[in-house]
C-alpha positions in Angstrom: 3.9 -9.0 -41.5 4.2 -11.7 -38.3 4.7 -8.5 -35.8 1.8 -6.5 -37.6 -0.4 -10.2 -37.6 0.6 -10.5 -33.8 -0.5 -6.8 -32.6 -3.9 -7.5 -34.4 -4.6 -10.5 -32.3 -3.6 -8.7 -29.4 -6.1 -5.9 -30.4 -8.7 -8.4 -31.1 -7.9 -9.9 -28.0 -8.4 -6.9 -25.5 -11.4 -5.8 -27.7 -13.1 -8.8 -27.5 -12.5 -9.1 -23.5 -15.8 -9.1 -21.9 -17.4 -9.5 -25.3 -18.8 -13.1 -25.3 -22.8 -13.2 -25.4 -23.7 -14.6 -21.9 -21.8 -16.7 -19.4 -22.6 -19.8 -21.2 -20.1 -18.7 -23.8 -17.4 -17.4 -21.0 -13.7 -18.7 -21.9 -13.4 -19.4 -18.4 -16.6 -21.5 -18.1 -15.1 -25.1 -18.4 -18.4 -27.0 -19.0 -17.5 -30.3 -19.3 -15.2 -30.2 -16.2 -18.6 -28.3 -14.1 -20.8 -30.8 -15.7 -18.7 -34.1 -14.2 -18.9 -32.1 -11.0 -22.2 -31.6 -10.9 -23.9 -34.4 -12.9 -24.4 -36.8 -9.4 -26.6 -33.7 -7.9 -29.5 -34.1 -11.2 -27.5 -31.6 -13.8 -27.0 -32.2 -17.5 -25.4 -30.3 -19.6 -27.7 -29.0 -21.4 -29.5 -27.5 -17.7 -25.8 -25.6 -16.9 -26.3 -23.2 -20.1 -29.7 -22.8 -19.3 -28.5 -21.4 -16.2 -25.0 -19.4 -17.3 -27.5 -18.3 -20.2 -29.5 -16.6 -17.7 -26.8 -15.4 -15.1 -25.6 -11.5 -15.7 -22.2 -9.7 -15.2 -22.6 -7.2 -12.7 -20.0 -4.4 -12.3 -21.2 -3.0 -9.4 -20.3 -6.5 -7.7 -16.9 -6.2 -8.7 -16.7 -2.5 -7.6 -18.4 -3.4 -4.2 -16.0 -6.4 -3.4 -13.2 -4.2 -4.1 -13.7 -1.8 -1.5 -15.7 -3.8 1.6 -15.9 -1.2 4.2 -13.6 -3.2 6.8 -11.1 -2.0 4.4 -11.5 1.6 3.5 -13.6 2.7 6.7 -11.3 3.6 10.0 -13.2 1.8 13.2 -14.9 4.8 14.3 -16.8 5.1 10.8 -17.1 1.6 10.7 -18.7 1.5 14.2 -21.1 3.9 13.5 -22.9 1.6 10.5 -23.8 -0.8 13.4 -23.9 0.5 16.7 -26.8 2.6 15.9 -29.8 3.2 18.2 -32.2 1.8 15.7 -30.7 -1.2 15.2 -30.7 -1.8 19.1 -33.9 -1.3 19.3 -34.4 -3.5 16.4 -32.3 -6.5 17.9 -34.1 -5.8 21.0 -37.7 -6.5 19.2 -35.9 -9.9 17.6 -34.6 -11.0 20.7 -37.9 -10.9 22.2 -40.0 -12.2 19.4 -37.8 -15.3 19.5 -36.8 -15.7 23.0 -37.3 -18.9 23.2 -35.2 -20.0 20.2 -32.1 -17.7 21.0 -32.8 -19.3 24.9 -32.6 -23.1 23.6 -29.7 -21.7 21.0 -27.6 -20.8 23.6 -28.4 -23.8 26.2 -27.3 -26.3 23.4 -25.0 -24.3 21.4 -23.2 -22.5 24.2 -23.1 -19.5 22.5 -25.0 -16.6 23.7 -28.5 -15.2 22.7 -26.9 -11.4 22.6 -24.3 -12.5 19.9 -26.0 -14.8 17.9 -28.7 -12.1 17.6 -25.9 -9.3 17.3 -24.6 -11.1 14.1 -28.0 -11.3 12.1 -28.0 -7.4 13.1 -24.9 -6.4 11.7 -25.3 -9.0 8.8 -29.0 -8.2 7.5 -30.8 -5.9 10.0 -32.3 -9.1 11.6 -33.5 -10.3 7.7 -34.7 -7.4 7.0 -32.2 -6.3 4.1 -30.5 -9.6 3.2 -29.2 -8.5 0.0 -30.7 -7.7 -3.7 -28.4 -9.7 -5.9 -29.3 -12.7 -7.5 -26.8 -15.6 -6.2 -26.3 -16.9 -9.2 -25.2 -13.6 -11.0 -22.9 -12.8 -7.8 -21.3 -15.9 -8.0 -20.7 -16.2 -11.8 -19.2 -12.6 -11.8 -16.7 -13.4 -9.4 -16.4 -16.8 -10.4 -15.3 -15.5 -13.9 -14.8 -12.1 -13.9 -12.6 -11.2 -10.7 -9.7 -12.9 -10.9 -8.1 -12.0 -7.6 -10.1 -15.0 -6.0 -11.9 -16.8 -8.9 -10.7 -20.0 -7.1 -12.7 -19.5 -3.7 -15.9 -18.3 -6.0 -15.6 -20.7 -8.2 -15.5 -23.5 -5.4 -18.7 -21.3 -4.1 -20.3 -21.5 -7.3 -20.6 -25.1 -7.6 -21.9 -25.3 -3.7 -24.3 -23.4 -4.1 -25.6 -25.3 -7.3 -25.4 -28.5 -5.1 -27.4 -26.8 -2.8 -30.1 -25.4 -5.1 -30.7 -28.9 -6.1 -30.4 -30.3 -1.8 -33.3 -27.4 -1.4 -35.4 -27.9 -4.6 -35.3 -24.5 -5.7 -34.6 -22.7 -9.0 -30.9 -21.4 -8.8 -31.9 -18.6 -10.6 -34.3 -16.8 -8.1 -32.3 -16.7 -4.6 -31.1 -13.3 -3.7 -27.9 -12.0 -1.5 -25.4 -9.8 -1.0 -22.6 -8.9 -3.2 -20.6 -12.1 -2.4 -23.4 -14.3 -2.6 -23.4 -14.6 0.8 -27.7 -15.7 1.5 -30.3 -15.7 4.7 -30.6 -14.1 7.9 -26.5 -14.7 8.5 -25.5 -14.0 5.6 -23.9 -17.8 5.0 -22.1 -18.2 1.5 -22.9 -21.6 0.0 -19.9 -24.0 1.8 -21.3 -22.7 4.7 -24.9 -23.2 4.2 -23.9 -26.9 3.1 -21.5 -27.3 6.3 -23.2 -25.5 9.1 -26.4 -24.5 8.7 -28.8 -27.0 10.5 -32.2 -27.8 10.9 -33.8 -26.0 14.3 -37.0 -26.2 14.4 -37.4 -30.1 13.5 -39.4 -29.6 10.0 -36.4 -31.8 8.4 -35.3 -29.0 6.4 -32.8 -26.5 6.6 -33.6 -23.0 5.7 -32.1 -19.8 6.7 -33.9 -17.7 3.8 -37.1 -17.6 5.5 -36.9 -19.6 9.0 -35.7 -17.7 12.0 -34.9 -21.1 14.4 -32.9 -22.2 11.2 -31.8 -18.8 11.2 -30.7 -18.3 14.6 -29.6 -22.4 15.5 -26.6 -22.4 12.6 -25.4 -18.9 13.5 -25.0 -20.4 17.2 -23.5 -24.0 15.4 -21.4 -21.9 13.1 -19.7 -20.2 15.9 -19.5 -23.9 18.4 -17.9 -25.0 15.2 -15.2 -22.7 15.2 -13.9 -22.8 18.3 -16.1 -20.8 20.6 -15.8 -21.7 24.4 -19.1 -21.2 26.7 -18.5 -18.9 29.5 -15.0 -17.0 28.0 -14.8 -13.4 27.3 -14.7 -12.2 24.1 -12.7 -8.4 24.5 -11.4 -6.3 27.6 -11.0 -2.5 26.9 -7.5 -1.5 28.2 -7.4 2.2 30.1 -4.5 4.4 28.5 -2.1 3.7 31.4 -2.7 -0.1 30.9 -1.3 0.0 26.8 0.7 -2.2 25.5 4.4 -0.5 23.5 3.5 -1.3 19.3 6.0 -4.5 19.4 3.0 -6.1 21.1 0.6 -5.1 18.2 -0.1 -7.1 14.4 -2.4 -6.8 12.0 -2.4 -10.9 12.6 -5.7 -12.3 13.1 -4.7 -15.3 14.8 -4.1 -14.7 18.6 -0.2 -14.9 18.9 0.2 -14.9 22.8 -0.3 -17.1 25.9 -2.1 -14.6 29.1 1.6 -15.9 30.7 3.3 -14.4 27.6 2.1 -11.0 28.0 3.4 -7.7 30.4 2.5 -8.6 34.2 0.3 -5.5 34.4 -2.0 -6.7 30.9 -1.6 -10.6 31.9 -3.4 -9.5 35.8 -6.0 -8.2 34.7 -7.5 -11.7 32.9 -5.2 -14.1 34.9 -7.4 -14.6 37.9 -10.1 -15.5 34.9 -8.6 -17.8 32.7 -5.7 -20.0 32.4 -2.6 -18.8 32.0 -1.8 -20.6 29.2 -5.2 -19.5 27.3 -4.6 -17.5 24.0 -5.0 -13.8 23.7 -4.5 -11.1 21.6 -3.6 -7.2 22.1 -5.1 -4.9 19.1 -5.7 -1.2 18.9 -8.1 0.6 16.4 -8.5 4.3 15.9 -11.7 5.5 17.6 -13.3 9.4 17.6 -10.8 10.3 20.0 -7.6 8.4 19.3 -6.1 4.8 19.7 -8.2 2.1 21.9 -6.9 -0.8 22.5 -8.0 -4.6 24.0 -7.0 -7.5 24.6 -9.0 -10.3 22.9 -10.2 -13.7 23.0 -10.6 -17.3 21.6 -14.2 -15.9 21.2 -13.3 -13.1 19.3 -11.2 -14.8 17.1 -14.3 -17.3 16.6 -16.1 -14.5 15.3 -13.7 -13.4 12.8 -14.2 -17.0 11.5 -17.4 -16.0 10.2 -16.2 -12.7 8.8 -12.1 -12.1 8.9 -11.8 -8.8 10.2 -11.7 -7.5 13.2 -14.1 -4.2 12.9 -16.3 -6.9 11.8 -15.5 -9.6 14.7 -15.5 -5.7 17.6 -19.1 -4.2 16.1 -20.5 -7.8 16.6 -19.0 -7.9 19.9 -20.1 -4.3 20.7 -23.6 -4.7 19.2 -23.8 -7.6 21.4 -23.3 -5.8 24.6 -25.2 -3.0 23.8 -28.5 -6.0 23.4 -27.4 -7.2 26.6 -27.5 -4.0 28.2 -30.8 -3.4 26.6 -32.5 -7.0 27.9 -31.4 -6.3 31.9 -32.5 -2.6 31.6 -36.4 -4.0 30.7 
């Protein structure tokens, strides 16, 4: 009777997964705990399951962060999302409609306009597709629903309810992507809170509608993080110039000193840069076999913002290909 009493709860158990009426009633919603966490930012109680009342599981989050494209795509397919004519022409019209932003961006931030404006391209086509989610039902599905990194959402969850309340807006209304992730850059709400910064001297903050906003914290994300003004970011190596596999990881962290590296790889950057500056050798598969690089502080910067590197090489390529485009006109 005990073992037939046992396999009914654990029938009732997996049957009634998923089964509760709204994320208010969620076993993993700890309201008390949220509400001490939240009360000093306006919140009662009785405001949260309004909120988690209203907030929807969506599967096709979960499906979507299970296979991000820097994962399943090789380079070449990945490359070919973003280095697209279109959306050169399209950085090219951005870049000029806000010259003088990206200009005074990249005098006080140190980062330069090509890349600032590179990552709002790859991120949302210059704002123009910045996601269809609502935050708050992005959030709370991975909050509670996708265990593999419930911890990090859930820590993203609560920012981004401080932050509703720092902006005066209705949490339930925002949009984003998949993640959560909100604005022109794409920042997910620790980010927002952390780096985003007022640009255009309103005395408020926002990178849902404001392209100085916008543009300013994608510049002070990146000074933030390390970038250094006037360093390169990659160097393409030619075929005769690659480096045997012991010199390759899937590490994102850049593992060598220039001094550390084969005499023929450390030449070619030693006359540039210190030699005991950090670099990186990687090779990704392109249409026509292996390429590699050798990569910078500034490229690791920009996997700071988005850890991988197709992400951190299609900003960088997208980047030059704007640059290109600017001295050609």
């Amino acid at each position: 009777m005990v073992r037939r009493l046992r396999w009914l709860g654990l029938v009732v158990a997996i049957s009634g997964t998923g089964a509760w009426a709204d994320y208010s009633d969620h076993p993993e919603l700890k309201l008390s705990e949220l509400t001490s966490q939240l009360e000093a930012f306006g919140y009662t109680e009785s405001e949260l399951v309004d909120i988690f009342r209203a907030a929807e599981k969506k599967q096709s989050i979960i499906d979507a962060i299970s296979r991000p494209a820097e994962k399943v795509l090789a380079w070449h397919e990945y490359q070919n999302i973003f280095l697209t004519e279109r959306r050169i022409k399209e950085g090219l019209e951005f870049m000029r409609a806000h010259q003088e932003t990206l200009a005074r961006a990249e005098r006080e931030l140190g980062v330069p306009a090509e890349v600032m404006a590179a990552i709002i391209g790859v991120e949302t086509y210059y704002g123009r597709i910045a996601g269809s989610y609502r935050v708050i039902d992005a959030l709370s599905t991975l909050a509670f629903d996708y265990p593999k990194r419930s911890t990090f959402f859930r820590k993203q969850l609560v920012e981004y309810l401080q932050l509703a309340k720092e902006q005066k807006i209705n949490p339930l209304e925002p949009k984003g992507s998949y993640a959560g992730a909100m604005g022109f850059g794409q920042f997910m709400p620790s980010s927002y809170r952390a780096y985003a910064i007022d640009f255009d001297g309103d005395d408020f903050v926002d990178i849902w509608n404001n392209e100085a906003d916008a543009i300013g914290s994608v510049g002070h994300y990146l000074k933030r993080h390390g970038w250094k003004t006037g360093q390169p970011i990659t160097l393409p190596l030619k075929k005769e110039q690659f480096l045997a596999s012991e010199w390759l990881t899937d590490d994102l962290k850049l593992s060598y000193t220039i001094a550390e590296l084969p005499a023929a790889a450390a030449a070619l950057v030693s006359s540039s840069l210190p030699s005991d500056s950090l670099i990186e050798p990687i090779e990704m598969e392109t249409e026509v076999g292996p390429q590699q690089w050798l990569v910078f502080n500034n490229f690791y910067a920009i996997t700071r913002y988005n850890h991988s590197r197709m992400y951190a090489m299609a900003v960088t390529e997208l980047s030059e290909a704007l640059a290109a485009g600017l001295r050609e006109q």
